[in-house]
C-alpha positions, 0 to 999 in steps of 0.5 A, spaced: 409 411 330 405 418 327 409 422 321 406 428 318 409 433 314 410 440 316 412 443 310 418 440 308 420 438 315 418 431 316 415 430 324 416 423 326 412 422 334 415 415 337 410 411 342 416 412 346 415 419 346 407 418 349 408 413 353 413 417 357 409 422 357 404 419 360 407 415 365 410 422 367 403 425 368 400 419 372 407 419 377 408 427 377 405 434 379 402 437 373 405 443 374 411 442 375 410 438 368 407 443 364 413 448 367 418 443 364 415 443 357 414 449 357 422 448 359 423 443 353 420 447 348 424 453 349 430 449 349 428 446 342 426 452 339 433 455 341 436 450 337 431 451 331 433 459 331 440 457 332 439 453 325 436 457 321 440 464 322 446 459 321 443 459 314 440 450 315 435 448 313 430 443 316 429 435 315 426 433 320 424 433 327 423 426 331 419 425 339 422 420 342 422 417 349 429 421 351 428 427 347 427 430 341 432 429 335 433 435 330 435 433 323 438 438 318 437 437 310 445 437 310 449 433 314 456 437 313 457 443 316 462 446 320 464 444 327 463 451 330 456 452 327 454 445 330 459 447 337 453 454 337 447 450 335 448 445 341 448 451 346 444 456 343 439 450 347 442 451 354 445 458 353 436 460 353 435 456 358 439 460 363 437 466 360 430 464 361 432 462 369 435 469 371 429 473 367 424 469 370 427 468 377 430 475 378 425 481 373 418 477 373 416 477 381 409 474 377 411 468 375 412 461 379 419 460 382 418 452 380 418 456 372 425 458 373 428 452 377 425 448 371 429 453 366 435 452 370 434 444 371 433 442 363 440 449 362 444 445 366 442 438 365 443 438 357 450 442 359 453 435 362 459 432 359 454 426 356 454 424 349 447 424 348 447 431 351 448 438 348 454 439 353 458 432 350 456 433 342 459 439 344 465 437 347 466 433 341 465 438 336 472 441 340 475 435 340 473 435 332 475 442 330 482 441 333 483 435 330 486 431 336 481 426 335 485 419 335 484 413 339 487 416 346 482 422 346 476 417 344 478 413 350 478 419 355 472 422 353 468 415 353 471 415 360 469 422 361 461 420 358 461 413 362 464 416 368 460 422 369 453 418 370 456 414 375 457 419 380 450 423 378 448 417 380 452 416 387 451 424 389 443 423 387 443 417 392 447 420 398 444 426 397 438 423 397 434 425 391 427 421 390 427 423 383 425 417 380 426 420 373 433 422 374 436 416 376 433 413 369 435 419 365 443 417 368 442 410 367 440 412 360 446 415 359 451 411 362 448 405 358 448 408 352 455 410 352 457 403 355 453 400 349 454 405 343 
């Protein structure tokens, strides 16, 4: 693992996050790769914005193999600013593909298309992803969380990868790099 600091904030680059990295640049079109980090920073960055104009500070950003984990110094704050930081991610990213795909006659439609992918994406109802942390913070607020709704929204977690994975397969979607993001998914909420 690399650490460093950055100011206050603690950086933290797992192996996990090199060798994915790597593995995705020896398997994919670079192009395409620097379309979705460049995805990827955007969306992070929303996030970052989101914290500080909410008043939260930094404690440290990690690398790792299935993404990057931002951590604020505090951990309470409330459900809505958590709810607006989740989407701020998202929310840009889809920004980012109508103002690309739709103003800029400039830019490669594979840019926006990754814009929208990494949007979409990140809105599923997964636990690991901005869309479920962001079900759960609605189900926090409303203080109706008891066994029965942890058990519909572990279903609703479970259940969603399982059909991307079918609908990938009759659909026919080559990607070898969605069907592992899936089983990641399904298998971190089977074993949580």
């Amino acid at each position: 693992m690399i650490f460093f600091c950055l100011g206050k904030v603690k950086i933290f680059v797992e192996f996990s996050f090199i060798a994915v990295c790597a593995v995705l640049s020896a398997i994919g079109d670079l192009n395409i790769l620097m379309y979705g980090f460049l995805a990827v920073i955007l969306h992070e960055m929303a996030h970052l914005m989101a914290m500080v104009i909410l008043g939260m500070k930094l404690k440290s950003i990690t690398f790792h193999g299935c993404g990057i984990r931002i951590c604020p110094e505090q951990a309470l704050f409330s459900y809505w600013r958590e709810f607006i930081i989740l989407l701020s991610g998202p929310v840009v990213n889809i920004i980012a593909y109508i103002i690309i795909r739709f103003f800029l006659d400039d830019f490669d439609p594979e840019l926006a298309n990754a814009q929208l992918v990494l949007g979409i994406l990140n809105l599923l109802p997964c636990r690991r992803l901005d869309g479920g942390a962001a079900i759960c913070c609605i189900v926090s607020m409303s203080k109706a969380c008891d066994s029965k709704v942890e058990s519909i929204l572990k279903f609703i977690f479970i259940f969603t990868p399982v059909i991307l994975i079918i609908v990938g397969l009759f659909t026919g979607i080559s990607n070898f790099t969605y069907y592992v993001l899936m089983c990641y998914l399904l298998l971190s909420e089977i074993f949580k």
